[in-house]
mmCIF file of the C-alpha atoms, coordinates in Angstrom:
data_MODEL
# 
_entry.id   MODEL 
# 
loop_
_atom_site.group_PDB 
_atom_site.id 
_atom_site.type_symbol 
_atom_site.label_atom_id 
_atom_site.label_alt_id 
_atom_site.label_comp_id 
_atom_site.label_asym_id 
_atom_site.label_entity_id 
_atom_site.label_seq_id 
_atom_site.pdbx_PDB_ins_code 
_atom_site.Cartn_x 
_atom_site.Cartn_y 
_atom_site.Cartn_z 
_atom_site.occupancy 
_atom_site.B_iso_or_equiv 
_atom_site.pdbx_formal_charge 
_atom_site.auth_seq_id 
_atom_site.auth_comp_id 
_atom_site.auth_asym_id 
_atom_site.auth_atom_id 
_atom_site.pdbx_PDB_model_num 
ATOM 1   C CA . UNK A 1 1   ? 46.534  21.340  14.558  1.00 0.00 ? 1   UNK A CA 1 
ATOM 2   C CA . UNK A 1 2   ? 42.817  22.695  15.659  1.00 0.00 ? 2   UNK A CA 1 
ATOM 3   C CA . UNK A 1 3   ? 42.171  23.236  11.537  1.00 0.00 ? 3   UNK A CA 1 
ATOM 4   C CA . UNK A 1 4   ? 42.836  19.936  11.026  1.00 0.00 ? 4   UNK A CA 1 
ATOM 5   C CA . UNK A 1 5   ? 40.188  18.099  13.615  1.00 0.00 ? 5   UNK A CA 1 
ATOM 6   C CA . UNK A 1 6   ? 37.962  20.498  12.526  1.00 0.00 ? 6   UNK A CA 1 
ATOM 7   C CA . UNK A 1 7   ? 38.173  19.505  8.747   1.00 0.00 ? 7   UNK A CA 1 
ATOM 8   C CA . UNK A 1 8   ? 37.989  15.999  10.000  1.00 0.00 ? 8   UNK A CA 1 
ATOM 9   C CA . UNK A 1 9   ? 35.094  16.144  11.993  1.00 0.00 ? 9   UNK A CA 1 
ATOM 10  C CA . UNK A 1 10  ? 33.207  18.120  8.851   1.00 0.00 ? 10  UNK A CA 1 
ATOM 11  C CA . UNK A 1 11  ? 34.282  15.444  6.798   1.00 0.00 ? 11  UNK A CA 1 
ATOM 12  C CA . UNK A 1 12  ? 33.054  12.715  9.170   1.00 0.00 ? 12  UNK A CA 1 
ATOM 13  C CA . UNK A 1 13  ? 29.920  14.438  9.505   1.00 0.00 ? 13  UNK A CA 1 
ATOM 14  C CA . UNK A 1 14  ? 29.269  15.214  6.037   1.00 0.00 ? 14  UNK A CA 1 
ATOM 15  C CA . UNK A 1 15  ? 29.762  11.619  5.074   1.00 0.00 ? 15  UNK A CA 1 
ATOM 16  C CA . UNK A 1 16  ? 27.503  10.325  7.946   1.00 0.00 ? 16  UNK A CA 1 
ATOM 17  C CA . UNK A 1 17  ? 24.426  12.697  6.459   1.00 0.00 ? 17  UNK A CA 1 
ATOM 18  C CA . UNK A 1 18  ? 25.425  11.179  3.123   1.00 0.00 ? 18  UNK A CA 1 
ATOM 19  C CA . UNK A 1 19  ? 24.969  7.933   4.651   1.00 0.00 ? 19  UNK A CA 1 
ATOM 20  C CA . UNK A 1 20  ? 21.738  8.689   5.820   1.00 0.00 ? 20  UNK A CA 1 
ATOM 21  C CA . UNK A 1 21  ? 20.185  10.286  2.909   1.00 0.00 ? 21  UNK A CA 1 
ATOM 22  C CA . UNK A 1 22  ? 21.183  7.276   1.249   1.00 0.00 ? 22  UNK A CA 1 
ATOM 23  C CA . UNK A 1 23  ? 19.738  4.812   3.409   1.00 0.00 ? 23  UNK A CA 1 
ATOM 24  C CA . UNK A 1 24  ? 16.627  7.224   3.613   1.00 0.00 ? 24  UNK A CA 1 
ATOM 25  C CA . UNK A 1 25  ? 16.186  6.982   -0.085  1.00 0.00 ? 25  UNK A CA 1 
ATOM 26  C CA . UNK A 1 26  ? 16.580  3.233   -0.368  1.00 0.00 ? 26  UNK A CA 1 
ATOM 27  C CA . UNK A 1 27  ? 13.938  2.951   2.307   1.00 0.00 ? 27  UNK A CA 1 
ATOM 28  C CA . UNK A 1 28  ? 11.530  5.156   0.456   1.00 0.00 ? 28  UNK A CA 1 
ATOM 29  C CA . UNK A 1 29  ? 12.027  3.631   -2.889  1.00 0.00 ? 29  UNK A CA 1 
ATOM 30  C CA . UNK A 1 30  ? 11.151  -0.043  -1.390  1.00 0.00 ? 30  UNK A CA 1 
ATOM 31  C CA . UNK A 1 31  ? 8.265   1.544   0.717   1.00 0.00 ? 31  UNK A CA 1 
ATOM 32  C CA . UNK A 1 32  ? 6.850   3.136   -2.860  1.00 0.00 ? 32  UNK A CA 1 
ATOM 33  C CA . UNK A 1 33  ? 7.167   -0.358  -4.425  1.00 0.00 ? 33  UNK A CA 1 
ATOM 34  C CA . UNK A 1 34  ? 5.158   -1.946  -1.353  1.00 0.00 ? 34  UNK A CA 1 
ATOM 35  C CA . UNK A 1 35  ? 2.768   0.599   -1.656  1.00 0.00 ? 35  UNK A CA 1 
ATOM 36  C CA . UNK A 1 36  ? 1.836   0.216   -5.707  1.00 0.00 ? 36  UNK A CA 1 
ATOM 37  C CA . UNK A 1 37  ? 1.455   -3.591  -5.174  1.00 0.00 ? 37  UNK A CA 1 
ATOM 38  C CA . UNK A 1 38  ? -2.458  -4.480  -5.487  1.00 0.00 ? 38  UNK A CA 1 
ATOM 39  C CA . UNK A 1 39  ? -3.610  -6.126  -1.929  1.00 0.00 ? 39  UNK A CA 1 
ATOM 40  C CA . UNK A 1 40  ? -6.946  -7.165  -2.894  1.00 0.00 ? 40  UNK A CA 1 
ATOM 41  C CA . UNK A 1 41  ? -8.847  -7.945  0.466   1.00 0.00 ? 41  UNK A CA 1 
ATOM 42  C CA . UNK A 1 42  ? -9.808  -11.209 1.014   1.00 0.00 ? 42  UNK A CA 1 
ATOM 43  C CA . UNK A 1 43  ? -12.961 -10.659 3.042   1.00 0.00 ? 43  UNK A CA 1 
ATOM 44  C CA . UNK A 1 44  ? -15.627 -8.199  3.406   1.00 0.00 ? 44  UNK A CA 1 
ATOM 45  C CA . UNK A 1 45  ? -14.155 -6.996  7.196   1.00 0.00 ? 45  UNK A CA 1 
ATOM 46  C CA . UNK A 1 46  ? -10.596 -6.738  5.620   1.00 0.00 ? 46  UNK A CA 1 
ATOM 47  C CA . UNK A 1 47  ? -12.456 -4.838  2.355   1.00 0.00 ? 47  UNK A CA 1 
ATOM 48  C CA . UNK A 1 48  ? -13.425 -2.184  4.712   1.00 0.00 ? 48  UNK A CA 1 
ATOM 49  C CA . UNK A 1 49  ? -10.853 -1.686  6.933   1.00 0.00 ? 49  UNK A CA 1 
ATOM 50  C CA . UNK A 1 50  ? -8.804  -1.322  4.267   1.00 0.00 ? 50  UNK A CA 1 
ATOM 51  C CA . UNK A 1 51  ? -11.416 1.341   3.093   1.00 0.00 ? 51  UNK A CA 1 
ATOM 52  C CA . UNK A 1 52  ? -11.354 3.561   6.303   1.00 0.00 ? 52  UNK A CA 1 
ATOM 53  C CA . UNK A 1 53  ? -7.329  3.806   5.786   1.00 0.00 ? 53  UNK A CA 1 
ATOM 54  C CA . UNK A 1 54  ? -7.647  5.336   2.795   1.00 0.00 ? 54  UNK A CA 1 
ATOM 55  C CA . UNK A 1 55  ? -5.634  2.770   0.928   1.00 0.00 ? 55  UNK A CA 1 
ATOM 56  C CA . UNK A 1 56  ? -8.043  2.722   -2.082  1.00 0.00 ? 56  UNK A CA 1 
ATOM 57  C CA . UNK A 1 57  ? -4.997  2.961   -4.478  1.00 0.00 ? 57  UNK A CA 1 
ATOM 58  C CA . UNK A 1 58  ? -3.720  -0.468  -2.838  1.00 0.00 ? 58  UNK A CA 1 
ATOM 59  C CA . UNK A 1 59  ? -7.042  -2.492  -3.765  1.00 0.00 ? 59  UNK A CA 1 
ATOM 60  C CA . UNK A 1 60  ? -6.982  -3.567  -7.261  1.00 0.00 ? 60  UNK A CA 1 
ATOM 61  C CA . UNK A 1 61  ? -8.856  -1.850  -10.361 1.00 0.00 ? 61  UNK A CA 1 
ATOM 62  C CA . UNK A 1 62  ? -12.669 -1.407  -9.120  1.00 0.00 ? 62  UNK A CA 1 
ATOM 63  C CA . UNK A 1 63  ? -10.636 1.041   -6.348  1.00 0.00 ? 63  UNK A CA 1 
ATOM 64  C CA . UNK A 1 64  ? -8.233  3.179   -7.809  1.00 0.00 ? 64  UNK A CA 1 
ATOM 65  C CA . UNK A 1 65  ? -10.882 5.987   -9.000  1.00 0.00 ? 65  UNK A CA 1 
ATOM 66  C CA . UNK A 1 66  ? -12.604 6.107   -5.439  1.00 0.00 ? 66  UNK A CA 1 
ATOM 67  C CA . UNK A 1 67  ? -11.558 8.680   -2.889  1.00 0.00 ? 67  UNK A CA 1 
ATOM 68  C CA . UNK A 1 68  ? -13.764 8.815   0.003   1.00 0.00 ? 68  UNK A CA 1 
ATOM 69  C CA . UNK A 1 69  ? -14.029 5.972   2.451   1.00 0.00 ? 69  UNK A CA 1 
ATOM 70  C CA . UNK A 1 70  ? -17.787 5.825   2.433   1.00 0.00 ? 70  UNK A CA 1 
ATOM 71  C CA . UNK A 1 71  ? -18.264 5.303   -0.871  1.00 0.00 ? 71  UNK A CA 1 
ATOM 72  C CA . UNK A 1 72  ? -15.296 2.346   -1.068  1.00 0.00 ? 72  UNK A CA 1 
ATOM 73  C CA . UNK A 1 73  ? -17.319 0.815   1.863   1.00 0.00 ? 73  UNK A CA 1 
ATOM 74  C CA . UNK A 1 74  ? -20.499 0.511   -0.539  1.00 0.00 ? 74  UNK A CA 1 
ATOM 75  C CA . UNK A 1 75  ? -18.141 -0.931  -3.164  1.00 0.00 ? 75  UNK A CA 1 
ATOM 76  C CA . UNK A 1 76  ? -17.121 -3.310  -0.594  1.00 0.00 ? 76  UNK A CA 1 
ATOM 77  C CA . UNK A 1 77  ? -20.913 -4.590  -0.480  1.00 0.00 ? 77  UNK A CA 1 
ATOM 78  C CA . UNK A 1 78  ? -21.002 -4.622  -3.798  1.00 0.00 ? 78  UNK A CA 1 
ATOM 79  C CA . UNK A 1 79  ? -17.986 -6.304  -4.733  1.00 0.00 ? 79  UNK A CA 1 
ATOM 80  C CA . UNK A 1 80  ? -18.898 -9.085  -1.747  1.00 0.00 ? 80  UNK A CA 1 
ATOM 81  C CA . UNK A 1 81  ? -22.480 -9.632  -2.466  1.00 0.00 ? 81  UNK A CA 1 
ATOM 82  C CA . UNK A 1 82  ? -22.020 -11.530 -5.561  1.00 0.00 ? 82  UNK A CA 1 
ATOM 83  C CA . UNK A 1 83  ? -19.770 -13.886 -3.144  1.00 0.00 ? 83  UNK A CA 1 
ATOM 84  C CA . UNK A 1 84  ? -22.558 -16.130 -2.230  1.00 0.00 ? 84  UNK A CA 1 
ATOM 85  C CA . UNK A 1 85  ? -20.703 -18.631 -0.240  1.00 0.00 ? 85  UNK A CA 1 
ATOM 86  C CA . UNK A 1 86  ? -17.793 -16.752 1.621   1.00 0.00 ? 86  UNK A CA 1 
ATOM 87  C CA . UNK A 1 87  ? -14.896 -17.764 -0.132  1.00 0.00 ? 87  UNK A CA 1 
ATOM 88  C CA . UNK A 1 88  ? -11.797 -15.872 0.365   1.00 0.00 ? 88  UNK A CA 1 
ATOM 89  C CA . UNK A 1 89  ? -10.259 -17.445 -3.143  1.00 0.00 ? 89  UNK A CA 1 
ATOM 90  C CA . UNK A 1 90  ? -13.245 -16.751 -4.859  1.00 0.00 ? 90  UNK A CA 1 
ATOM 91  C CA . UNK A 1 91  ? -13.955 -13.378 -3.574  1.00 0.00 ? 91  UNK A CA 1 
ATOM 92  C CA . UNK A 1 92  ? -10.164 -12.603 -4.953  1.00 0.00 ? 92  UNK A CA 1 
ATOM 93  C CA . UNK A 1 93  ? -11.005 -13.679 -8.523  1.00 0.00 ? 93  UNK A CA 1 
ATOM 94  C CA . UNK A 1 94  ? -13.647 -11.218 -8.154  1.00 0.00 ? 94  UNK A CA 1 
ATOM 95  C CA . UNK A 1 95  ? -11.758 -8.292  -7.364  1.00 0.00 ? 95  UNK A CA 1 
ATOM 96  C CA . UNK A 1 96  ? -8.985  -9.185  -9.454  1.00 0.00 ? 96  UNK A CA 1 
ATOM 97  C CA . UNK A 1 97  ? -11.008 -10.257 -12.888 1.00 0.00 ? 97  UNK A CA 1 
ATOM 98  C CA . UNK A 1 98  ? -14.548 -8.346  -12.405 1.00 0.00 ? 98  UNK A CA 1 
ATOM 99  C CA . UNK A 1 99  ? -15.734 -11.812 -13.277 1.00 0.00 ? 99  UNK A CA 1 
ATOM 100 C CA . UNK A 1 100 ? -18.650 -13.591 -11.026 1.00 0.00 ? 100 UNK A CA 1 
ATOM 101 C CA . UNK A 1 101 ? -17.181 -16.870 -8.241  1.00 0.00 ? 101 UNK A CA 1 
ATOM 102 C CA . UNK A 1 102 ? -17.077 -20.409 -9.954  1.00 0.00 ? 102 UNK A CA 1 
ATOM 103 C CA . UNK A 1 103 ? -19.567 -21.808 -8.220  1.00 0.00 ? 103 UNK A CA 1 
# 
């Protein structure tokens, strides 16, 4: 009678940790799609926050190569000077074409 709550109890808890590591791996996969989306900033304070969290790989194109948060912080200034006026919308079709703000 002992054998048998023992096998029972393995069972349970063999199907509860392949529960788990199945939940775990649909949470990773969704997290890994988040992640490779492009979240082009929409300001210059957003740019380089963005910047100090490392999430380069997250900002479009003119990012992807850079590694090191001071020099995606100068890209930043770059990418923001030719934004004359300030516009959020027009500072995205910036980071997202490499083309100049329609005035």
């Amino acid at each position: 009678f002992f054998f048998f709550k023992m096998v029972g109890l393995r069972s349970i808890v063999l199907l509860l940790l392949l529960a788990l590591a199945t939940v775990n791996a649909v949470v990773m996969q969704t997290s890994n799609k988040i992640e490779s989306q492009s979240l082009a900033p929409a300001n210059i304070e957003e740019c380089k926050v963005m910047c100090q969290r490392f999430a380069m790989s997250a900002m479009g194109s003119d990012f992807e190569d850079i590694k090191h948060p001071n020099v995606c912080v100068k890209k930043c200034d770059q990418l923001f000077a030719k934004n004359k006026r300030g516009d959020a919308d027009d500072t995205s079709a910036i980071l997202k074409n490499n083309t100049e703000p329609r005035e």
